[in-house]
Structure formats: structure tokens, C-alpha cells
C-alpha positions as CSV (number, residue, x, y, z in Angstrom):
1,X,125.9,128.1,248.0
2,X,126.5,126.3,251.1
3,X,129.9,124.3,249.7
4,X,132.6,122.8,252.3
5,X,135.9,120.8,252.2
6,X,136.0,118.0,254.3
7,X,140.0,118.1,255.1
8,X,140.0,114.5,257.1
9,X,138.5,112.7,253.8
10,X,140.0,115.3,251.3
11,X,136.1,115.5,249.8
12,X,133.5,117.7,249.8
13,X,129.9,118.4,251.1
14,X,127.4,120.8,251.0
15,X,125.2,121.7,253.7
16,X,122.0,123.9,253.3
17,X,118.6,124.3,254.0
18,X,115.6,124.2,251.8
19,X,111.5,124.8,252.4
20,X,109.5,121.5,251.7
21,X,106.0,120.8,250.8
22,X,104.4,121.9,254.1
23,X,106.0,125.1,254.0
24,X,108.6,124.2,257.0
25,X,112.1,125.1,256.7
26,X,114.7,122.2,256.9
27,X,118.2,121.7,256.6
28,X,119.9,118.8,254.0
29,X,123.6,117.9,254.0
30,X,125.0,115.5,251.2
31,X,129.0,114.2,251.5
32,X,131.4,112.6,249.5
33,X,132.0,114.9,246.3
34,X,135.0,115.0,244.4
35,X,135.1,118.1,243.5
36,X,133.7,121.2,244.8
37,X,131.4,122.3,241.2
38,X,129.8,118.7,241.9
39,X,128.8,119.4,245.5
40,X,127.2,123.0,244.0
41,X,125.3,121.2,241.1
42,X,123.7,118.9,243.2
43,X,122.1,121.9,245.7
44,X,120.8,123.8,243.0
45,X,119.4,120.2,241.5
46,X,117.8,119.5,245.1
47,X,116.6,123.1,245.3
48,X,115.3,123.2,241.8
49,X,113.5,120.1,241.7
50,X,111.9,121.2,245.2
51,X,110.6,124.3,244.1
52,X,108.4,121.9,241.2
């Protein structure tokens, strides 16, 4: 789990990298969580629903 804290907005992101339908490696960040679990459900949502 790629998970950060964003100290200037007091929010979180999460930053990682994922292989899409071509086969090439690429890298996905999503901001503005309120909590840290939230930022880790949504990369193993993006991640599961990729791998479909």
C-alpha cells in the first residue's frame, strides 16, 4: 500500500503503480481522502477492478 499524508492540506493520497491492458507498467496517484483506510480501499478497488 502506497498510502501518504499530505501535511499542507491535512488529507491523504495514495500513489502507486499498476499494469494496464497492454501490459505496460504505469503509475496512478489519487488526492484528497479523509482518512488514511479510504485512500487504501480505493488502490485495492483500482487494482482489483484492473486485474478484470
Amino acid at each position: 500500500m502506497s498510502v501518504y499524508c499530505d501535511e499542507s492540506k491535512k488529507t491523504y493520497y495514495c500513489k502507486f503503480s499498476y499494469v494496464d491492458w497492454i501490459g505496460k507498467t504505469r503509475w496512478t496517484t489519487k488526492r484528497g481522502f479523509d482518512g488514511k483506510k479510504k485512500a487504501a480501499k480505493y488502490e485495492r478497488e483500482f487494482k482489483r477492478s484492473n486485474n478484470e
